[in-house]
OpenMM code with the backbone's topology and positions (N, CA, C; nanometers):
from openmm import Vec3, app, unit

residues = "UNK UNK UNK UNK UNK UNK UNK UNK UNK UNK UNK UNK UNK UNK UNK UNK UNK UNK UNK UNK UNK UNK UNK UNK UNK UNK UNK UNK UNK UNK UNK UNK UNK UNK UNK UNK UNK UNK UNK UNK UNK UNK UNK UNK UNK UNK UNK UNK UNK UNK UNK UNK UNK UNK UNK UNK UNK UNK UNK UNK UNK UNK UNK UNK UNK UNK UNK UNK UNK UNK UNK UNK UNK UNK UNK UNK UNK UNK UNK UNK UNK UNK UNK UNK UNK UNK UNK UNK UNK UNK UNK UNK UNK UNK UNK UNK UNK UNK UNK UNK UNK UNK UNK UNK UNK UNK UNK UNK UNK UNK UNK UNK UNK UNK UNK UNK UNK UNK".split()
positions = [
    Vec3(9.0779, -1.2894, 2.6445),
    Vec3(9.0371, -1.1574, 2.6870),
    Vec3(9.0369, -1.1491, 2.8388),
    Vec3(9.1359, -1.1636, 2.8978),
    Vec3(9.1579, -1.1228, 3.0509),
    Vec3(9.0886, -1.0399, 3.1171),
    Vec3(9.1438, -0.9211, 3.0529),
    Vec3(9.0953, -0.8132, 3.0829),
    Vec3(8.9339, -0.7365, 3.0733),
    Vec3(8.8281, -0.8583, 3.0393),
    Vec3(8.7233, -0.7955, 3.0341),
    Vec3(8.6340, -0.9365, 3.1010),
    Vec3(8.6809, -1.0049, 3.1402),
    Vec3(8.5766, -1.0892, 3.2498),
    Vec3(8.6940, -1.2077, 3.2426),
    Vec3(8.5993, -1.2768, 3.3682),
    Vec3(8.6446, -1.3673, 3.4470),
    Vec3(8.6433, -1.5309, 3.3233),
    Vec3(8.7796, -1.5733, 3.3632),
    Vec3(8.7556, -1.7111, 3.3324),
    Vec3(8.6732, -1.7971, 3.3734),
    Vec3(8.5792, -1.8789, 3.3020),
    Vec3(8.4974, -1.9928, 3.3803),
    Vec3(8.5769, -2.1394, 3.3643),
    Vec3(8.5681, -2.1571, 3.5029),
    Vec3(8.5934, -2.3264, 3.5021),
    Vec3(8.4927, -2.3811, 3.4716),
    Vec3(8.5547, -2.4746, 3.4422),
    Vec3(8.4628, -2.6170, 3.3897),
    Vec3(8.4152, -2.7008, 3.5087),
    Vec3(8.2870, -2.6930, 3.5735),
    Vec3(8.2676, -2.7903, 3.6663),
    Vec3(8.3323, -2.9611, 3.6668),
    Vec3(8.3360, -3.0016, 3.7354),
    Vec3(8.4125, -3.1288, 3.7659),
    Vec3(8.2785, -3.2189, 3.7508),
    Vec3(8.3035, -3.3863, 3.6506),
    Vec3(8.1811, -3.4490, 3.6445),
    Vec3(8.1449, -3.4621, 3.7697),
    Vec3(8.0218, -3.4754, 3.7314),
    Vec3(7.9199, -3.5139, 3.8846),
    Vec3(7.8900, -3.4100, 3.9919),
    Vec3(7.9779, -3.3044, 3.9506),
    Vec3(7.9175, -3.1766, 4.0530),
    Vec3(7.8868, -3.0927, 4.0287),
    Vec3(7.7318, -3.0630, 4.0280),
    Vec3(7.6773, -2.9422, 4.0102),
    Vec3(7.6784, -2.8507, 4.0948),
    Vec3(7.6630, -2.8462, 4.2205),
    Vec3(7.6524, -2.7479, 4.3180),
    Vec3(7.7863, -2.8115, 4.4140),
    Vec3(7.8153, -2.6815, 4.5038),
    Vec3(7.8902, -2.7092, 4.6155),
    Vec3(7.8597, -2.7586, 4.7388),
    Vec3(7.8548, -2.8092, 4.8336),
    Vec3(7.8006, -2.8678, 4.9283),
    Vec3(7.7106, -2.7758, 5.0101),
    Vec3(7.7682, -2.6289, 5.0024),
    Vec3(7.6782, -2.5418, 5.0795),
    Vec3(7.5842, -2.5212, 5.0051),
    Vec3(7.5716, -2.4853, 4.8682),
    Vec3(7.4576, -2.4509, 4.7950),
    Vec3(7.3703, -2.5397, 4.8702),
    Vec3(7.3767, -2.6868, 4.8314),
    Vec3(7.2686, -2.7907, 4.8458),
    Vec3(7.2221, -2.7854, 4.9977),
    Vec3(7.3410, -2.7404, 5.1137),
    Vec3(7.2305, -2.7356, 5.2295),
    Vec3(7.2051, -2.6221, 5.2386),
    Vec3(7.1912, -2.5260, 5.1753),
    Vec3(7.0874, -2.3866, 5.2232),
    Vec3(7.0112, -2.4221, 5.1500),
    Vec3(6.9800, -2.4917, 5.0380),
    Vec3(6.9121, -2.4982, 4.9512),
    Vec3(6.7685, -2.6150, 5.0655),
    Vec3(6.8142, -2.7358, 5.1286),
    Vec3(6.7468, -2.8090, 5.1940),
    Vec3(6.7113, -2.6916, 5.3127),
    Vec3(6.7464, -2.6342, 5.3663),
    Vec3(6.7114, -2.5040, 5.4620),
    Vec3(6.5943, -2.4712, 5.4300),
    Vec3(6.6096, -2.4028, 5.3029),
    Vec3(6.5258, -2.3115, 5.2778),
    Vec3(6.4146, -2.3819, 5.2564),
    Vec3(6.4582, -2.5209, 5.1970),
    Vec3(6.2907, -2.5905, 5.1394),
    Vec3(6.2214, -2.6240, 5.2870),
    Vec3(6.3204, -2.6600, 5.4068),
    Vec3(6.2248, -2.6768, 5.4875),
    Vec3(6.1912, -2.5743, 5.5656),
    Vec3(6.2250, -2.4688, 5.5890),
    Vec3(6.1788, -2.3440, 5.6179),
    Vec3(6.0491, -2.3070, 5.5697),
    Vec3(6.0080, -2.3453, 5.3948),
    Vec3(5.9060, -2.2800, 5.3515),
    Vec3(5.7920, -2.3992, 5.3681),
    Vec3(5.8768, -2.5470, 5.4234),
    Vec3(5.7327, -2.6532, 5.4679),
    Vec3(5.7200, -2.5118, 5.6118),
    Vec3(5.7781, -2.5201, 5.6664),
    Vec3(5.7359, -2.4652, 5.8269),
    Vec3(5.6501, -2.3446, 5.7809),
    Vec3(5.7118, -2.2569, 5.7308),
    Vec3(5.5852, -2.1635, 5.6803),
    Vec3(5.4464, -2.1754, 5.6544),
    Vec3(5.4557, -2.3225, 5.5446),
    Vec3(5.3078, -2.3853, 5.5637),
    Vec3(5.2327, -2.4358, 5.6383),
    Vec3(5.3229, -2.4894, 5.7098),
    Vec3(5.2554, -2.5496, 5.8492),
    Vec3(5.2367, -2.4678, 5.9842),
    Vec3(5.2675, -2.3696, 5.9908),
    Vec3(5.2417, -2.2549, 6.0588),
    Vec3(5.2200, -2.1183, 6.0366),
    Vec3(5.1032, -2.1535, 5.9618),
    Vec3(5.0352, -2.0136, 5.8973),
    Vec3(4.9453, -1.9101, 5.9778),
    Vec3(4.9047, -1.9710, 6.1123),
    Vec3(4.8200, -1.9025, 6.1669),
    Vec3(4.8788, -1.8295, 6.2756),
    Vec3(4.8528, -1.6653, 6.3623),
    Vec3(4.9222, -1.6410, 6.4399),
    Vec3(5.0202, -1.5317, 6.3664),
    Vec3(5.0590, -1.4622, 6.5082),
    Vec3(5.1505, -1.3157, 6.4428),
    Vec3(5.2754, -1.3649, 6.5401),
    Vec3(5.3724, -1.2979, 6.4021),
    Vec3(5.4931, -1.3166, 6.4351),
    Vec3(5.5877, -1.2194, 6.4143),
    Vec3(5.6824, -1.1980, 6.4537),
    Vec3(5.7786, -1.0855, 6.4504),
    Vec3(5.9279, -1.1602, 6.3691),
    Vec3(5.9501, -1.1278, 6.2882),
    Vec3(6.0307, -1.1618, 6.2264),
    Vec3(6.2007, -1.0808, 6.2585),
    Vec3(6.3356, -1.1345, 6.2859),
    Vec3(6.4236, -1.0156, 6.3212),
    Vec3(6.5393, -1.0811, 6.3530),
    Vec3(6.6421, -1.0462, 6.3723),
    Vec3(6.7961, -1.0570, 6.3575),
    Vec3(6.8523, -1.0089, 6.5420),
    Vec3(6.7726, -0.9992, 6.6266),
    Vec3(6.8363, -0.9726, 6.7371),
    Vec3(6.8826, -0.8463, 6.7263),
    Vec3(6.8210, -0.7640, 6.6814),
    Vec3(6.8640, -0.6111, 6.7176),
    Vec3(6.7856, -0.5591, 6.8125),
    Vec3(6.7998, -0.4220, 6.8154),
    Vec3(6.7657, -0.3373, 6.9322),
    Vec3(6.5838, -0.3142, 6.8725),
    Vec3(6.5497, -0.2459, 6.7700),
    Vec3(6.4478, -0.2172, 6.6568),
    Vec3(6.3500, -0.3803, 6.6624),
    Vec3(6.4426, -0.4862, 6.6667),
    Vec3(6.2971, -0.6389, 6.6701),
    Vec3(6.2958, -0.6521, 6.7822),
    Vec3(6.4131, -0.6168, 6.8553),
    Vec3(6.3280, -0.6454, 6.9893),
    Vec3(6.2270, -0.5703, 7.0463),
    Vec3(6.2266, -0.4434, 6.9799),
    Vec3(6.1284, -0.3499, 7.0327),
    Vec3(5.9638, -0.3721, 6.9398),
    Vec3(5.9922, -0.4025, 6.8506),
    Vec3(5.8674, -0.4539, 6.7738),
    Vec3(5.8218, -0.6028, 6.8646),
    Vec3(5.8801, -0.6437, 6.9086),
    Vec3(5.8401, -0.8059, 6.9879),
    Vec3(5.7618, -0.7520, 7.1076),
    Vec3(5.8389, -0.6234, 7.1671),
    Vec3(5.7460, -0.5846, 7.3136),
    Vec3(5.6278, -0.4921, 7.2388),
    Vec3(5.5863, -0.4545, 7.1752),
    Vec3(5.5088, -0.3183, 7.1372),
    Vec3(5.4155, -0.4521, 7.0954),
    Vec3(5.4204, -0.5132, 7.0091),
    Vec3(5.3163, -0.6524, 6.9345),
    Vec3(5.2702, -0.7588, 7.0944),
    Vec3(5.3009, -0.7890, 7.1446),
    Vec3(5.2801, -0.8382, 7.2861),
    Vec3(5.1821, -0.7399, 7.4020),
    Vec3(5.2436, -0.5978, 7.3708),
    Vec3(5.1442, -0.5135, 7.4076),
    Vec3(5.0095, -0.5059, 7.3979),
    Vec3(4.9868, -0.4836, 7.2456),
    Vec3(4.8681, -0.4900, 7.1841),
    Vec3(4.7883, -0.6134, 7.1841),
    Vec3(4.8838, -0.7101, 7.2066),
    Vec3(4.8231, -0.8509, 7.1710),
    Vec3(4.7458, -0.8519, 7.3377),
    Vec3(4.8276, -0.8284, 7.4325),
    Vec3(4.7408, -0.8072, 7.5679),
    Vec3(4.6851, -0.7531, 7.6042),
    Vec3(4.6270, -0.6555, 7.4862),
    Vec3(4.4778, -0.5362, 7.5066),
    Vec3(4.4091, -0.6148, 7.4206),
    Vec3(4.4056, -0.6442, 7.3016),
    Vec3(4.2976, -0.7036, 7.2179),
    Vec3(4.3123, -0.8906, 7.2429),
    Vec3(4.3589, -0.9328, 7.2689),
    Vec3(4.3481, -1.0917, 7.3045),
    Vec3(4.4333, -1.1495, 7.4265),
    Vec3(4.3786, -1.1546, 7.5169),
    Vec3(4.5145, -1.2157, 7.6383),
    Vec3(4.5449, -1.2943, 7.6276),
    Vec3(4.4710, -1.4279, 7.5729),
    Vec3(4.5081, -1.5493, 7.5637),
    Vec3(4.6523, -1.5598, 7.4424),
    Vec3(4.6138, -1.4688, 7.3577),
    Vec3(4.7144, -1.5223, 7.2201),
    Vec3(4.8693, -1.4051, 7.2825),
    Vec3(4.9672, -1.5100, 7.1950),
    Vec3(5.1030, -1.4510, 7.1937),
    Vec3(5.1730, -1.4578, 7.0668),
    Vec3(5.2762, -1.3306, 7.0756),
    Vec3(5.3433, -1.3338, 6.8952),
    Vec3(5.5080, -1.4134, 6.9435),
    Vec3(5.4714, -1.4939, 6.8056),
    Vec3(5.6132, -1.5716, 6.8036),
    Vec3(5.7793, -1.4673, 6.7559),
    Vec3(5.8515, -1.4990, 6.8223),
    Vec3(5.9667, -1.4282, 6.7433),
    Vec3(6.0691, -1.5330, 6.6540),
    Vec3(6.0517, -1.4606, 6.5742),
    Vec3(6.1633, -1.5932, 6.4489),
    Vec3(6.2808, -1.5244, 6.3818),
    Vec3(6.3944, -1.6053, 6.4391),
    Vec3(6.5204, -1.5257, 6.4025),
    Vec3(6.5850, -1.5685, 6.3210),
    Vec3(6.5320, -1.7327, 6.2564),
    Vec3(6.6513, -1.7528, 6.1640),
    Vec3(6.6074, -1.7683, 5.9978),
    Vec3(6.7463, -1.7160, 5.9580),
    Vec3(6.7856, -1.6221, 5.8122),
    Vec3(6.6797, -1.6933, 5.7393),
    Vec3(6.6836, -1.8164, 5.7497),
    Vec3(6.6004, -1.8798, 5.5763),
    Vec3(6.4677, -1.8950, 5.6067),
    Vec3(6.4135, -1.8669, 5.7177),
    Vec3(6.2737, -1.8470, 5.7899),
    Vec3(6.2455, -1.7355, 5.7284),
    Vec3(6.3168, -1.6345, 5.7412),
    Vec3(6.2546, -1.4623, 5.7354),
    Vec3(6.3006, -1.4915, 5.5828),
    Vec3(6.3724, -1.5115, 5.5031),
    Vec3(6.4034, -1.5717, 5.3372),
    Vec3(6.2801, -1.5879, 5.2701),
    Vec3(6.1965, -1.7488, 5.3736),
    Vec3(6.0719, -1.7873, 5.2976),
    Vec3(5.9492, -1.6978, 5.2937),
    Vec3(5.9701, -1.5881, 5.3670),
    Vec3(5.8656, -1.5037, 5.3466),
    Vec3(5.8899, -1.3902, 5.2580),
    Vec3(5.9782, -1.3790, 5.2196),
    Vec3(5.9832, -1.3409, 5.0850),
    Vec3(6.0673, -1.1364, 5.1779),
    Vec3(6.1093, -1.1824, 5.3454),
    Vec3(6.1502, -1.0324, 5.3880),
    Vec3(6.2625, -0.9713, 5.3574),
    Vec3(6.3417, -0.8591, 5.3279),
    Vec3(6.4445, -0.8339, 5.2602),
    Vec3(6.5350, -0.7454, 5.3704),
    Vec3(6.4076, -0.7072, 5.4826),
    Vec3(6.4652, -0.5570, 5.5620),
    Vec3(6.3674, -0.5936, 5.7464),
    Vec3(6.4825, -0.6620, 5.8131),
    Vec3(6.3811, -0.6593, 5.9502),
    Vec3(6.3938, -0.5529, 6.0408),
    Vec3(6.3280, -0.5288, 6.1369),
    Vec3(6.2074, -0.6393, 6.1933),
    Vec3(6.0876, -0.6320, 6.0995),
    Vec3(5.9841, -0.7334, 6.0870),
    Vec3(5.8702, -0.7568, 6.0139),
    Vec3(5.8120, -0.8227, 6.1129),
    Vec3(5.6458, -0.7567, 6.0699),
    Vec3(5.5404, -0.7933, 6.1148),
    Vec3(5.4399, -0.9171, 6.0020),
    Vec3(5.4372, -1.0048, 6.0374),
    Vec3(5.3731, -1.1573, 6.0233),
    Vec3(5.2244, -1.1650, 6.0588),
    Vec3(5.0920, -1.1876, 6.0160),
    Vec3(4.9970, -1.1571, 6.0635),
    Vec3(4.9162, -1.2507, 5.9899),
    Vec3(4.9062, -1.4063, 6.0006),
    Vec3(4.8374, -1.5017, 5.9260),
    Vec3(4.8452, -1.5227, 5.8266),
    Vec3(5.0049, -1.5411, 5.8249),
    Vec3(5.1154, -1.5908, 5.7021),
    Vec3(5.1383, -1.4452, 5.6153),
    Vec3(5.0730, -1.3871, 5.6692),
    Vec3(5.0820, -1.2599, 5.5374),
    Vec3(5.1822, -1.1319, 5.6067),
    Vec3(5.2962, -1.0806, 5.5632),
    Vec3(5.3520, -1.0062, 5.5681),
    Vec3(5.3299, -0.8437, 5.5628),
    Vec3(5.2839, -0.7844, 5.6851),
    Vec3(5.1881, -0.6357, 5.6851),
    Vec3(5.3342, -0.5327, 5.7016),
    Vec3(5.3615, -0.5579, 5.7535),
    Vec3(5.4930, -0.4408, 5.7862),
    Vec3(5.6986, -0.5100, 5.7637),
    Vec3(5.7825, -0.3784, 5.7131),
    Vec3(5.8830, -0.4843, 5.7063),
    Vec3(5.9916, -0.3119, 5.7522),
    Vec3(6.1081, -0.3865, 5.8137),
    Vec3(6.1712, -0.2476, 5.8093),
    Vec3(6.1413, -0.1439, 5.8873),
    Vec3(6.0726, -0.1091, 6.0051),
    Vec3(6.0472, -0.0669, 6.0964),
    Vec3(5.9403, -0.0688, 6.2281),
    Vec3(5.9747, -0.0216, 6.3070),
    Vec3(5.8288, -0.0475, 6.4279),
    Vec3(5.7342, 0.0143, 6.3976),
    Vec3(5.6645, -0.0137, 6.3964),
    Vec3(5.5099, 0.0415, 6.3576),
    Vec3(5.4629, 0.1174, 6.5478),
    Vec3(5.3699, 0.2130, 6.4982),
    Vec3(5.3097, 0.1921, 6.6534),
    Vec3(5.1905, 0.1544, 6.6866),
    Vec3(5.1546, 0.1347, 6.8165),
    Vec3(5.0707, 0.0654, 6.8765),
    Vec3(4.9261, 0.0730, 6.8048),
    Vec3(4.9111, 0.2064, 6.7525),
    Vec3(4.7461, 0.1788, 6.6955),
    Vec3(4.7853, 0.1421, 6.5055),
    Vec3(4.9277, 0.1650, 6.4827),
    Vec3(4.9138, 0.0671, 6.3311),
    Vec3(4.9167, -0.0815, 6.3680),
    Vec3(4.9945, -0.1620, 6.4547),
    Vec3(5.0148, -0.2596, 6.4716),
    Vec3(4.8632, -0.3676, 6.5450),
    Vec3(4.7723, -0.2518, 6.5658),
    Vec3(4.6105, -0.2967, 6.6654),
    Vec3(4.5775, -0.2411, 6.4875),
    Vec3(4.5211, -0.1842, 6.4269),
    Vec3(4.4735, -0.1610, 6.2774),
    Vec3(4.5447, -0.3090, 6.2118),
    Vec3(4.6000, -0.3544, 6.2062),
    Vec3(4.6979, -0.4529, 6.1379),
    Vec3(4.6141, -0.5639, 6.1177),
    Vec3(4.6036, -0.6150, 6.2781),
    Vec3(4.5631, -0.7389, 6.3540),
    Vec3(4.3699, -0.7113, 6.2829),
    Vec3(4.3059, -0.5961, 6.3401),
    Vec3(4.1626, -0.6369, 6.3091),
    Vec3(4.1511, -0.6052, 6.1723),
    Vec3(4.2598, -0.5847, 6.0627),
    Vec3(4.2130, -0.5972, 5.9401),
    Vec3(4.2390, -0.7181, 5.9081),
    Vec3(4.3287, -0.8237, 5.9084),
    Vec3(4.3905, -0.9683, 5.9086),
    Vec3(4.2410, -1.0484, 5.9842),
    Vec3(4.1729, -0.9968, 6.1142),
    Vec3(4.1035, -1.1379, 6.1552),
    Vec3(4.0034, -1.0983, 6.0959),
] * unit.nanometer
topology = app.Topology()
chain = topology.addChain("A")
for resn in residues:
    res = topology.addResidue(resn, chain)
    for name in ("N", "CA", "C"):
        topology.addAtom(name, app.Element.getBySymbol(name[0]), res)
């Protein structure tokens, strides 16, 4: 039956996955240790656009009216923003927990954010 789906090959003994599977696959597992191990602290999650970079200055803002000492991390890579489960950046990160995804928030959602999280 050609014409109504694809032939499957027969994997070759001994190989289950392709070489890339298995290293995104090690990526991702250590991406989601780093997640655990850096749970505390706000972060901006984002792909180098115009939109995360502007969520990185607006979160830095706020962070230098309500805490001077503290700063938000920016995290750009794919299987990082993956382990948090984000689908649509920039995202807001706020003590491991994911408050905003998919657009800039402004300055008094992103200050509401922070003193509902501490």
């Amino acid at each position: 039956m050609f014409l109504f789906g694809r032939r499957r090959e027969k994997p070759l003994a001994g190989h289950t996955k392709c070489p890339a599977e298995r290293n995104a696959s090690a990526a991702l597992r250590a991406a989601e240790d780093f997640i655990a191990d850096h749970r505390n602290g706000v972060k901006v999650l984002g792909t180098d656009t115009a939109s995360c970079a502007a969520l990185k200055e607006t979160v830095d803002d706020v962070l230098a009216q309500l805490s001077p000492a503290e700063h938000s991390e920016y995290i750009g890579d794919v299987y990082k923003i993956a382990a948090y489960g984000v689908m649509h950046t920039p995202a807001l990160v706020i003590d491991g927990q994911v408050v905003c995804t998919g657009r800039v928030p402004s300055k008094n959602e992103i200050a509401s954010f922070i003193k509902k999280r501490r």
